[in-house]
N, C-alpha and C positions, 0 to 999 in steps of 0.2 A: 333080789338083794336089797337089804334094808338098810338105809344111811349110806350106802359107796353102788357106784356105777363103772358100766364101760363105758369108754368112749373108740370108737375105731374110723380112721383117719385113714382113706386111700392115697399115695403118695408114688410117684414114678419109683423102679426098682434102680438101685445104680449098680446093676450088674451089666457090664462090657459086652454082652452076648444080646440083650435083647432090652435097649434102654429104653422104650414105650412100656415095657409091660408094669401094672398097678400091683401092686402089694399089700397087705392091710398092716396097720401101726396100730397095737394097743396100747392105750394109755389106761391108768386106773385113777380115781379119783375118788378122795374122800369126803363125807359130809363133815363140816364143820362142829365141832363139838358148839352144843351153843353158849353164849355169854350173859352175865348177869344181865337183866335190865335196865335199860339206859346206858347201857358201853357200848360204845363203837368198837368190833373186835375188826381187828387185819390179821387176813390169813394168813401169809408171809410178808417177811424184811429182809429189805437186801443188806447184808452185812457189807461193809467197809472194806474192801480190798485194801492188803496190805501195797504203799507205792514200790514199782519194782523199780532196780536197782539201773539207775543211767535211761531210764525210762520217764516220761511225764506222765501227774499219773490219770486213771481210767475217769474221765468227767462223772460228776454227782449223777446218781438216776433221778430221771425227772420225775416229776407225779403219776407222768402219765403210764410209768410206767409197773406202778402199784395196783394191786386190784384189794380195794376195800370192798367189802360186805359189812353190811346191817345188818341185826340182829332180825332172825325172824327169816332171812335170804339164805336160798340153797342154790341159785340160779347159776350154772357156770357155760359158758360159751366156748367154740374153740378158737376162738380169736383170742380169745383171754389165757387159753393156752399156750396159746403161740408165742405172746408176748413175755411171760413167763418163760419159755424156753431161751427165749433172744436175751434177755434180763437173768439167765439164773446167774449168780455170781461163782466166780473163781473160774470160768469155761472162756478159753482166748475165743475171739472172735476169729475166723477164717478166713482169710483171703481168697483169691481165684486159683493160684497155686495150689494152695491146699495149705499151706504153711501159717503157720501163728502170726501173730501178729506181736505179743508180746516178748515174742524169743528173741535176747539178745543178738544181737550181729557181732562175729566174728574179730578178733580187734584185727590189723591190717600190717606189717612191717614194710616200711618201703624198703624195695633194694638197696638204694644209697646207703640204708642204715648196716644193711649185712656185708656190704662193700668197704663200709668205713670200721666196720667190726675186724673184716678180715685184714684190713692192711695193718690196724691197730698190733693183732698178732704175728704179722709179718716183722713189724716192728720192735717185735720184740715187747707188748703192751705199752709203748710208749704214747706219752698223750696228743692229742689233735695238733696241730700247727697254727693255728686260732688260739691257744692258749699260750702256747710261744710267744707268738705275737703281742698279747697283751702284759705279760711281764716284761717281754724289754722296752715296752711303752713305758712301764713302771719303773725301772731300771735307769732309764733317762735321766731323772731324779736325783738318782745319788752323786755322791761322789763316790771315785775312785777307793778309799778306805772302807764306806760300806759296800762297796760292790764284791770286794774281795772278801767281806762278811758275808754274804749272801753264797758267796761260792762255798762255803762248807755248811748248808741244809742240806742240800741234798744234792743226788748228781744232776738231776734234771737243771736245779739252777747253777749249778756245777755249769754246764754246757751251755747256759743260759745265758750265764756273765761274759761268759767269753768272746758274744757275737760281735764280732768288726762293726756293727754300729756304733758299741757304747766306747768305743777303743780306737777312733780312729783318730786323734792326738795323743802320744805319750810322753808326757812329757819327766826328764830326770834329770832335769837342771841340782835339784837340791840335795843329789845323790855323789858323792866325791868318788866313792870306787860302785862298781859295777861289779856285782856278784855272776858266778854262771846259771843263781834258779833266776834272776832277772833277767839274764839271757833267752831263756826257755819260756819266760812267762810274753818277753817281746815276742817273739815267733809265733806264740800260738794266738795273739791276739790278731796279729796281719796289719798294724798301723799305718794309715795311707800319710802322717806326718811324725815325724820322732826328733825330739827335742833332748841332745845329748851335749847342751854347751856347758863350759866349765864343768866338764869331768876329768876323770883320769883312763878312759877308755882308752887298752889297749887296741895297734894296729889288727894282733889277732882277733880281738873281739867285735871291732867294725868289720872286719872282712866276713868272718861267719854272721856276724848279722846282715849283711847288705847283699850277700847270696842267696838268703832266704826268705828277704822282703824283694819278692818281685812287683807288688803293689804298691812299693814307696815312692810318696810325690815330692814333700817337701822332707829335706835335712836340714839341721840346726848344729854347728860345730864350731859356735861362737868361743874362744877363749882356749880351743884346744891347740895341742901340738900337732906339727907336720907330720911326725913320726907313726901318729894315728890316722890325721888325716889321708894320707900317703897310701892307704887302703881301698881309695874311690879312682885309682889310677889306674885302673882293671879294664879289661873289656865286658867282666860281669857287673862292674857295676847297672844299678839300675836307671832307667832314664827320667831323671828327678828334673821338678819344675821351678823348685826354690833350695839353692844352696846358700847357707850362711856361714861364712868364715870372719866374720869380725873380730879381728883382736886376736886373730890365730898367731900362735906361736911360731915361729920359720917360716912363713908362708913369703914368699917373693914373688920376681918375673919367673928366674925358672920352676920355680913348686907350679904356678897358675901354669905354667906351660906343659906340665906333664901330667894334670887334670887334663884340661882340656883337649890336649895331643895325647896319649900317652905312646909309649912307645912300641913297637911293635904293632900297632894297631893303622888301620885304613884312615882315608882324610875323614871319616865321618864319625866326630867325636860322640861319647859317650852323653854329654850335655848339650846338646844340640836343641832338644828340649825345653832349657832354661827358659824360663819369664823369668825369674827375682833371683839376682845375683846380689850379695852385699859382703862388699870387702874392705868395709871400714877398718882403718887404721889398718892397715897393710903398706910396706916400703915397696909400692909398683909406679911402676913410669910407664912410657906409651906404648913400649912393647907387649904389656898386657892390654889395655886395650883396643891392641889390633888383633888379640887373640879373640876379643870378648866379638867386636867384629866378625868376624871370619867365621868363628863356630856358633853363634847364638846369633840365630837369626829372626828366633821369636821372644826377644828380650822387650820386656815394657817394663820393668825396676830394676835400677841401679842405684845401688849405693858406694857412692866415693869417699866419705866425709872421711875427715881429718886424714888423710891422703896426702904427706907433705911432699911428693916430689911429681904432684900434676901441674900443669902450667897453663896459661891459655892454650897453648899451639896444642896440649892434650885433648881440649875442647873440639880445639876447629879440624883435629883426628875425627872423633867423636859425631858429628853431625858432616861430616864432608860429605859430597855427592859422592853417590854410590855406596855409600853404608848404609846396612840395614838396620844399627839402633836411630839414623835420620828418621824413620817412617814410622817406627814403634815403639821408642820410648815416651813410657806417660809420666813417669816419677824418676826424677833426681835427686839424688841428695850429694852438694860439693859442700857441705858446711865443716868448716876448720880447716877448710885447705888456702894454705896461708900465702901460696904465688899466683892466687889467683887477681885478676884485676878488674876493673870495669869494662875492659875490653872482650873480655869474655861474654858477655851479654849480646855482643853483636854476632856470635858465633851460635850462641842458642835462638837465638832467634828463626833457626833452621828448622828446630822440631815442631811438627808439625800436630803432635797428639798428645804435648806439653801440657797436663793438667795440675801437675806440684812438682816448684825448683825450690831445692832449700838453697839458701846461701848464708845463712847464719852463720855466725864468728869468721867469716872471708874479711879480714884487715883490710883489702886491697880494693872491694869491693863497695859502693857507697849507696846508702841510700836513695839521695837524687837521681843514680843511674838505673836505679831497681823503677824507681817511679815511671821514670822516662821508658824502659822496657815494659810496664804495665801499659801504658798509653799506646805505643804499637801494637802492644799484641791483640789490643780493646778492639781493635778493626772488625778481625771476623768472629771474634768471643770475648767474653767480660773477664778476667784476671782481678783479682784483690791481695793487697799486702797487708793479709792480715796478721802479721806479725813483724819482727824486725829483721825483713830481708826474707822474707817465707811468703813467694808468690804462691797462691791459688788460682785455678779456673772455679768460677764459680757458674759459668750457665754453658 
Protein backbone atom coordinates (compact mmCIF):
# COMPACT_ATOMS: atom_id res chain seq x y z
CA UNK A 1 0.00 0.00 0.00
CA UNK A 2 1.63 3.22 -1.30
CA UNK A 3 1.37 6.56 0.91
CA UNK A 4 -1.57 4.93 3.59
CA UNK A 5 -0.91 1.97 6.13
CA UNK A 6 -2.56 -0.22 8.83
CA UNK A 7 -2.25 0.04 12.10
CA UNK A 8 -3.79 -2.83 14.45
CA UNK A 9 -4.09 -2.19 18.02
CA UNK A 10 -4.99 -5.40 20.55
CA UNK A 11 -7.29 -4.04 23.14
CA UNK A 12 -9.37 -6.24 25.98
CA UNK A 13 -13.07 -7.10 24.44
CA UNK A 14 -15.92 -5.34 26.56
CA UNK A 15 -18.11 -8.17 26.02
CA UNK A 16 -19.93 -9.30 29.51
CA UNK A 17 -19.16 -13.10 28.74
CA UNK A 18 -15.59 -13.18 28.52
CA UNK A 19 -13.82 -9.73 29.54
CA UNK A 20 -10.00 -11.14 29.13
CA UNK A 21 -10.29 -12.00 25.72
CA UNK A 22 -8.06 -9.60 22.95
CA UNK A 23 -9.72 -8.15 19.92
CA UNK A 24 -7.90 -6.46 17.11
CA UNK A 25 -8.70 -2.52 16.47
CA UNK A 26 -8.10 -1.21 12.92
CA UNK A 27 -7.13 1.86 12.43
CA UNK A 28 -6.31 3.46 8.88
CA UNK A 29 -4.03 6.02 8.40
CA UNK A 30 -3.06 8.52 5.80
CA UNK A 31 0.32 9.81 4.26
CA UNK A 32 0.44 13.35 4.60
CA UNK A 33 0.13 15.20 1.26
CA UNK A 34 3.41 16.99 1.21
CA UNK A 35 3.91 20.92 1.68
CA UNK A 36 5.67 23.49 -0.03
CA UNK A 37 9.22 24.12 1.12
CA UNK A 38 10.07 25.78 4.05
CA UNK A 39 6.24 25.39 5.59
CA UNK A 40 5.66 23.83 8.63
CA UNK A 41 2.50 21.86 7.77
CA UNK A 42 -0.01 20.49 10.86
CA UNK A 43 -1.94 17.60 10.28
CA UNK A 44 -4.83 18.43 12.28
CA UNK A 45 -6.57 21.46 14.36
CA UNK A 46 -8.62 21.30 17.03
CA UNK A 47 -11.42 23.45 16.31
CA UNK A 48 -13.16 25.66 19.05
CA UNK A 49 -15.92 23.90 20.73
CA UNK A 50 -18.93 25.95 20.84
CA UNK A 51 -19.34 26.95 25.07
CA UNK A 52 -22.45 24.87 26.27
CA UNK A 53 -25.09 26.28 27.68
CA UNK A 54 -24.96 26.70 31.87
CA UNK A 55 -21.83 24.86 31.42
CA UNK A 56 -18.00 26.25 31.88
CA UNK A 57 -16.44 25.89 29.03
CA UNK A 58 -13.91 22.83 27.77
CA UNK A 59 -10.22 24.34 28.81
CA UNK A 60 -7.80 25.48 25.58
CA UNK A 61 -5.84 22.35 24.30
CA UNK A 62 -2.50 22.54 25.29
CA UNK A 63 0.48 22.07 22.81
CA UNK A 64 0.92 18.93 23.96
CA UNK A 65 -1.68 18.00 22.70
CA UNK A 66 -0.98 18.69 18.84
CA UNK A 67 0.98 16.56 16.67
CA UNK A 68 3.07 18.74 14.27
CA UNK A 69 5.06 17.21 11.44
CA UNK A 70 7.95 18.63 9.25
CA UNK A 71 8.04 18.61 6.02
CA UNK A 72 9.82 15.57 4.62
CA UNK A 73 8.24 13.38 8.04
CA UNK A 74 5.91 10.22 7.51
CA UNK A 75 6.61 8.90 11.05
CA UNK A 76 3.39 8.23 13.07
CA UNK A 77 3.23 6.33 16.49
CA UNK A 78 0.49 4.88 18.46
CA UNK A 79 0.86 7.04 21.15
CA UNK A 80 0.22 9.73 18.89
CA UNK A 81 -2.82 8.08 18.10
CA UNK A 82 -4.09 7.72 21.26
CA UNK A 83 -3.77 11.21 22.13
CA UNK A 84 -5.65 12.17 19.09
CA UNK A 85 -8.49 9.99 20.06
CA UNK A 86 -8.44 11.63 23.74
CA UNK A 87 -8.14 15.33 21.97
CA UNK A 88 -10.60 14.67 18.94
CA UNK A 89 -13.04 17.51 19.44
CA UNK A 90 -17.01 17.56 19.84
CA UNK A 91 -16.67 13.73 21.68
CA UNK A 92 -17.81 14.30 25.62
CA UNK A 93 -15.38 12.77 27.77
CA UNK A 94 -16.78 9.69 29.87
CA UNK A 95 -17.12 9.24 33.25
CA UNK A 96 -17.12 5.77 35.15
CA UNK A 97 -20.84 5.59 34.85
CA UNK A 98 -20.62 5.69 31.51
CA UNK A 99 -22.61 8.96 31.29
CA UNK A 100 -21.32 12.36 29.68
CA UNK A 101 -20.02 14.63 31.27
CA UNK A 102 -21.26 17.64 29.30
CA UNK A 103 -24.98 16.59 29.57
CA UNK A 104 -27.00 19.02 31.32
CA UNK A 105 -28.48 18.08 34.72
CA UNK A 106 -32.01 17.82 35.05
CA UNK A 107 -33.41 21.35 36.72
CA UNK A 108 -34.97 20.11 40.22
CA UNK A 109 -38.51 21.47 41.84
CA UNK A 110 -38.63 21.42 45.43
CA UNK A 111 -41.80 20.11 46.90
CA UNK A 112 -42.54 23.40 48.86
CA UNK A 113 -42.85 24.91 45.61
CA UNK A 114 -45.71 22.32 44.34
CA UNK A 115 -47.07 22.57 47.86
CA UNK A 116 -47.36 26.29 47.52
CA UNK A 117 -48.73 25.79 43.90
CA UNK A 118 -51.27 23.65 45.14
CA UNK A 119 -52.76 25.67 48.11
CA UNK A 120 -52.45 28.82 45.65
CA UNK A 121 -55.28 26.76 43.64
CA UNK A 122 -57.03 25.83 46.54
CA UNK A 123 -57.37 29.33 47.00
CA UNK A 124 -58.88 30.07 44.56
CA UNK A 125 -55.21 31.68 42.75
CA UNK A 126 -55.01 33.92 45.32
CA UNK A 127 -51.51 35.41 46.09
CA UNK A 128 -49.00 34.38 48.78
CA UNK A 129 -49.47 35.83 52.36
CA UNK A 130 -45.96 37.46 52.22
CA UNK A 131 -47.29 39.81 49.75
CA UNK A 132 -50.31 40.59 52.05
CA UNK A 133 -47.99 41.48 54.38
CA UNK A 134 -46.09 43.94 52.63
CA UNK A 135 -49.00 46.18 51.34
CA UNK A 136 -50.38 46.65 54.62
CA UNK A 137 -46.82 47.64 55.77
CA UNK A 138 -47.53 50.05 52.90
CA UNK A 139 -50.94 50.83 53.76
CA UNK A 140 -49.77 52.27 57.13
CA UNK A 141 -48.88 55.17 55.28
CA UNK A 142 -52.02 56.63 54.21
CA UNK A 143 -54.53 58.19 55.54
CA UNK A 144 -57.89 57.10 55.89
CA UNK A 145 -59.30 59.00 52.39
CA UNK A 146 -56.50 57.20 50.45
CA UNK A 147 -57.08 54.04 51.92
CA UNK A 148 -60.52 53.99 50.78
CA UNK A 149 -58.94 54.82 47.29
CA UNK A 150 -57.05 51.90 47.26
CA UNK A 151 -60.02 49.83 48.06
CA UNK A 152 -61.50 50.27 44.51
CA UNK A 153 -58.13 48.71 42.41
CA UNK A 154 -58.82 45.75 42.89
CA UNK A 155 -60.43 43.18 45.13
CA UNK A 156 -57.31 41.85 46.52
CA UNK A 157 -56.55 45.57 47.90
CA UNK A 158 -60.23 45.64 48.22
CA UNK A 159 -59.56 42.93 51.24
CA UNK A 160 -56.35 44.51 51.87
CA UNK A 161 -57.66 47.76 53.20
CA UNK A 162 -59.91 46.41 55.35
CA UNK A 163 -57.46 44.59 57.70
CA UNK A 164 -58.06 45.54 61.56
CA UNK A 165 -54.46 46.77 61.63
CA UNK A 166 -55.06 49.86 59.49
CA UNK A 167 -58.49 50.42 61.32
CA UNK A 168 -58.10 50.14 64.67
CA UNK A 169 -59.15 53.89 65.66
CA UNK A 170 -62.28 55.27 63.96
CA UNK A 171 -62.65 57.96 64.39
CA UNK A 172 -66.40 60.36 63.25
CA UNK A 173 -66.17 63.18 65.47
CA UNK A 174 -66.65 65.55 62.18
CA UNK A 175 -69.57 63.42 60.94
CA UNK A 176 -73.07 65.03 62.47
CA UNK A 177 -75.52 62.21 61.11
CA UNK A 178 -74.48 58.61 60.67
CA UNK A 179 -75.41 57.01 57.35
CA UNK A 180 -76.22 53.04 57.55
CA UNK A 181 -73.26 52.26 54.52
CA UNK A 182 -71.08 53.81 57.60
CA UNK A 183 -72.68 51.55 59.81
CA UNK A 184 -71.57 48.57 57.64
CA UNK A 185 -68.28 50.01 56.64
CA UNK A 186 -67.71 50.12 60.89
CA UNK A 187 -68.43 46.34 61.23
CA UNK A 188 -66.37 45.26 58.67
CA UNK A 189 -63.50 47.04 59.76
CA UNK A 190 -63.62 45.46 63.69
CA UNK A 191 -62.25 48.77 65.57
CA UNK A 192 -60.72 47.86 68.80
CA UNK A 193 -61.49 52.18 69.60
CA UNK A 194 -64.57 54.23 67.99
CA UNK A 195 -64.73 57.77 68.43
CA UNK A 196 -68.50 58.84 67.92
CA UNK A 197 -68.51 62.19 70.22
CA UNK A 198 -70.69 64.98 68.99
CA UNK A 199 -72.84 63.11 66.79
CA UNK A 200 -76.37 62.47 66.28
CA UNK A 201 -76.30 58.70 66.57
CA UNK A 202 -79.16 57.13 67.05
CA UNK A 203 -80.09 54.58 70.32
CA UNK A 204 -80.84 51.99 67.41
CA UNK A 205 -77.74 52.67 65.69
CA UNK A 206 -75.32 52.25 68.96
CA UNK A 207 -77.10 49.21 69.96
CA UNK A 208 -76.57 47.43 66.47
CA UNK A 209 -73.14 48.60 66.53
CA UNK A 210 -71.95 47.62 69.98
CA UNK A 211 -73.49 43.99 69.27
CA UNK A 212 -71.25 43.40 66.65
CA UNK A 213 -67.99 44.87 67.98
CA UNK A 214 -67.16 42.20 70.22
CA UNK A 215 -63.52 43.62 70.07
CA UNK A 216 -64.32 47.08 71.24
CA UNK A 217 -62.03 48.55 73.98
CA UNK A 218 -62.25 52.06 74.15
CA UNK A 219 -65.83 54.36 73.52
CA UNK A 220 -65.88 58.00 73.00
CA UNK A 221 -69.50 59.55 73.48
CA UNK A 222 -68.39 62.94 74.38
CA UNK A 223 -71.18 65.58 73.79
CA UNK A 224 -73.87 62.93 73.14
CA UNK A 225 -77.42 62.28 74.40
CA UNK A 226 -78.66 59.93 77.03
CA UNK A 227 -81.21 58.80 74.79
CA UNK A 228 -78.36 57.26 72.70
CA UNK A 229 -76.15 56.60 75.22
CA UNK A 230 -78.89 54.47 77.06
CA UNK A 231 -77.83 51.74 74.43
CA UNK A 232 -74.70 50.45 76.61
CA UNK A 233 -77.27 49.42 79.44
CA UNK A 234 -77.47 45.88 78.01
CA UNK A 235 -75.95 42.88 79.15
CA UNK A 236 -74.50 42.65 75.37
CA UNK A 237 -72.83 45.36 75.83
CA UNK A 238 -69.12 44.86 75.26
CA UNK A 239 -66.59 44.99 78.08
CA UNK A 240 -64.87 48.35 77.33
CA UNK A 241 -61.78 49.77 78.96
CA UNK A 242 -62.19 53.60 78.27
CA UNK A 243 -65.62 55.15 78.36
CA UNK A 244 -66.05 58.80 77.52
CA UNK A 245 -69.08 60.75 78.43
CA UNK A 246 -68.02 64.37 78.85
CA UNK A 247 -70.62 66.83 78.26
CA UNK A 248 -73.22 64.19 77.77
CA UNK A 249 -76.52 65.47 77.42
CA UNK A 250 -79.04 63.91 80.62
CA UNK A 251 -76.44 61.91 81.98
CA UNK A 252 -76.86 61.94 85.98
CA UNK A 253 -76.60 59.85 89.24
CA UNK A 254 -79.48 57.72 88.13
CA UNK A 255 -78.38 57.44 84.04
CA UNK A 256 -74.44 56.39 85.62
CA UNK A 257 -76.59 54.01 87.68
CA UNK A 258 -78.09 52.00 85.03
CA UNK A 259 -74.79 51.87 83.02
CA UNK A 260 -73.18 50.53 85.63
CA UNK A 261 -76.13 48.29 87.40
CA UNK A 262 -78.35 47.91 84.69
CA UNK A 263 -81.35 46.38 85.41
CA UNK A 264 -82.27 42.93 85.35
CA UNK A 265 -78.85 42.03 85.26
CA UNK A 266 -76.35 40.18 88.23
CA UNK A 267 -73.99 42.24 90.70
CA UNK A 268 -71.37 41.86 88.03
CA UNK A 269 -71.52 44.91 85.77
CA UNK A 270 -70.99 45.14 82.40
CA UNK A 271 -67.84 47.70 83.04
CA UNK A 272 -66.23 46.21 85.44
CA UNK A 273 -63.35 46.31 83.06
CA UNK A 274 -62.94 50.00 83.09
CA UNK A 275 -59.48 51.81 83.47
CA UNK A 276 -60.45 55.46 82.05
CA UNK A 277 -63.67 56.71 83.07
CA UNK A 278 -64.34 60.63 82.11
CA UNK A 279 -67.42 62.35 83.09
CA UNK A 280 -66.51 65.79 82.98
CA UNK A 281 -69.13 68.13 83.33
CA UNK A 282 -71.86 65.88 84.32
CA UNK A 283 -74.56 67.07 87.45
CA UNK A 284 -73.14 63.69 89.83
CA UNK A 285 -72.61 63.81 93.60
CA UNK A 286 -71.35 60.97 95.74
CA UNK A 287 -73.63 58.51 94.96
CA UNK A 288 -71.93 58.08 91.66
CA UNK A 289 -68.99 57.72 93.01
CA UNK A 290 -69.74 54.99 95.23
CA UNK A 291 -71.02 53.36 91.96
CA UNK A 292 -67.52 53.99 90.37
CA UNK A 293 -66.34 52.25 93.70
CA UNK A 294 -68.01 49.26 93.79
CA UNK A 295 -68.02 48.33 90.05
CA UNK A 296 -64.51 49.33 88.73
CA UNK A 297 -62.07 47.90 90.46
CA UNK A 298 -59.39 48.30 87.92
CA UNK A 299 -59.89 52.09 87.57
CA UNK A 300 -56.38 54.06 87.19
CA UNK A 301 -58.24 57.39 85.15
CA UNK A 302 -60.55 59.55 86.40
CA UNK A 303 -61.94 62.41 85.09
CA UNK A 304 -64.10 64.86 87.43
CA UNK A 305 -63.32 68.38 86.08
CA UNK A 306 -65.85 70.84 86.26
CA UNK A 307 -68.14 68.53 88.36
CA UNK A 308 -69.96 71.43 90.41
CA UNK A 309 -71.59 69.33 93.00
CA UNK A 310 -68.30 67.27 94.34
CA UNK A 311 -67.23 68.51 97.62
CA UNK A 312 -64.20 67.55 99.73
CA UNK A 313 -66.14 64.78 101.82
CA UNK A 314 -66.62 63.40 97.82
CA UNK A 315 -62.83 63.13 98.09
CA UNK A 316 -62.26 61.61 101.36
CA UNK A 317 -65.40 58.91 99.69
CA UNK A 318 -62.89 58.60 97.05
CA UNK A 319 -59.53 57.37 98.76
CA UNK A 320 -61.25 55.93 102.15
CA UNK A 321 -59.82 52.66 103.31
CA UNK A 322 -61.09 49.96 101.63
CA UNK A 323 -61.75 51.49 98.21
CA UNK A 324 -60.36 50.26 95.38
CA UNK A 325 -59.60 53.59 93.31
CA UNK A 326 -57.31 54.20 96.98
CA UNK A 327 -54.67 51.62 95.42
CA UNK A 328 -55.17 52.33 91.68
CA UNK A 329 -55.78 55.47 90.62
CA UNK A 330 -52.87 57.14 88.70
CA UNK A 331 -54.67 60.29 86.98
CA UNK A 332 -57.16 62.76 88.38
CA UNK A 333 -58.50 65.38 86.93
CA UNK A 334 -60.81 67.73 89.77
CA UNK A 335 -60.14 71.10 87.69
CA UNK A 336 -63.21 73.50 87.69
CA UNK A 337 -64.72 72.07 90.42
CA UNK A 338 -65.56 75.01 92.30
CA UNK A 339 -66.41 73.47 96.31
CA UNK A 340 -63.40 72.14 96.43
CA UNK A 341 -60.97 73.43 99.14
CA UNK A 342 -57.36 73.15 100.37
CA UNK A 343 -58.73 70.51 102.62
CA UNK A 344 -58.99 68.19 100.02
CA UNK A 345 -55.26 67.85 99.62
CA UNK A 346 -55.07 66.06 102.91
CA UNK A 347 -57.50 63.35 101.61
CA UNK A 348 -55.45 62.82 98.49
CA UNK A 349 -52.82 62.25 100.06
CA UNK A 350 -54.16 58.58 100.32
CA UNK A 351 -53.30 57.69 96.79
CA UNK A 352 -50.74 55.85 96.60
CA UNK A 353 -49.89 55.48 92.60
CA UNK A 354 -50.78 59.34 92.30
CA UNK A 355 -48.75 60.28 89.15
CA UNK A 356 -51.01 63.46 87.64
CA UNK A 357 -53.66 65.62 90.04
CA UNK A 358 -55.02 68.39 87.93
CA UNK A 359 -56.57 71.04 90.22
CA UNK A 360 -56.67 73.88 87.90
CA UNK A 361 -59.42 76.54 88.02
CA UNK A 362 -60.34 75.03 91.89
CA UNK A 363 -61.25 78.87 93.39
CA UNK A 364 -60.96 77.14 96.87
CA UNK A 365 -57.83 75.58 96.20
CA UNK A 366 -54.40 77.61 96.74
CA UNK A 367 -51.28 77.41 95.42
CA UNK A 368 -49.17 77.58 98.78
CA UNK A 369 -51.26 74.29 99.59
CA UNK A 370 -50.38 72.51 96.25
CA UNK A 371 -46.62 73.42 97.12
CA UNK A 372 -46.95 72.15 100.62
CA UNK A 373 -48.57 68.83 99.17
CA UNK A 374 -45.65 68.55 96.66
CA UNK A 375 -43.13 68.57 99.77
CA UNK A 376 -44.99 65.55 101.32
CA UNK A 377 -45.49 63.59 98.70
CA UNK A 378 -41.28 64.33 97.76
CA UNK A 379 -40.70 61.69 100.61
CA UNK A 380 -40.88 58.52 98.68
CA UNK A 381 -41.02 60.14 94.87
CA UNK A 382 -40.28 63.65 93.44
CA UNK A 383 -43.71 65.46 92.29
CA UNK A 384 -43.28 68.95 90.32
CA UNK A 385 -45.93 71.83 89.74
CA UNK A 386 -45.32 72.27 86.53
CA UNK A 387 -48.05 74.31 86.03
CA UNK A 388 -50.57 76.41 87.88
CA UNK A 389 -51.93 73.73 90.23
CA UNK A 390 -50.97 70.73 87.77
CA UNK A 391 -49.03 68.43 90.13
CA UNK A 392 -46.76 65.83 88.25
CA UNK A 393 -44.64 62.74 89.46
CA UNK A 394 -41.77 63.13 87.67
CA UNK A 395 -39.33 60.17 88.85
Amino acid sequence: MKGSYLTVTLQPSRAKHDPGAIVPKLEAAVTPCPAPPGLIYTQRKNLARPPLRNHIPDPAPSSSDRHTHIQGSNTHTRGSHQDERRTRPGRPERTNNGASSSRVPPLRLPLSALQDGEREVANGGSEPGCEREVWVSVFRYLTRAELCVCMAVCKNWYKWSLDKRLWMRINLTVSKAISPQALSGIIKRQPVALDLSWTSISKKQLTWLVNRLPGLKDLMLSGCSWSSISALSSTSCPLLRTLDLRWADGVKDGQIRDLLNPPGCDNRSQLRNMQSFRLAGLEISDSTLRLVIRHMPLLTRLDLSHCGGLTDQSINLLTAVGSSTRNTLTELNLGGCSKLTDACLRYLRRLSCLSLLDLRECKGVSRKACEAFISELSVNALYCLSEDKLIQRIS
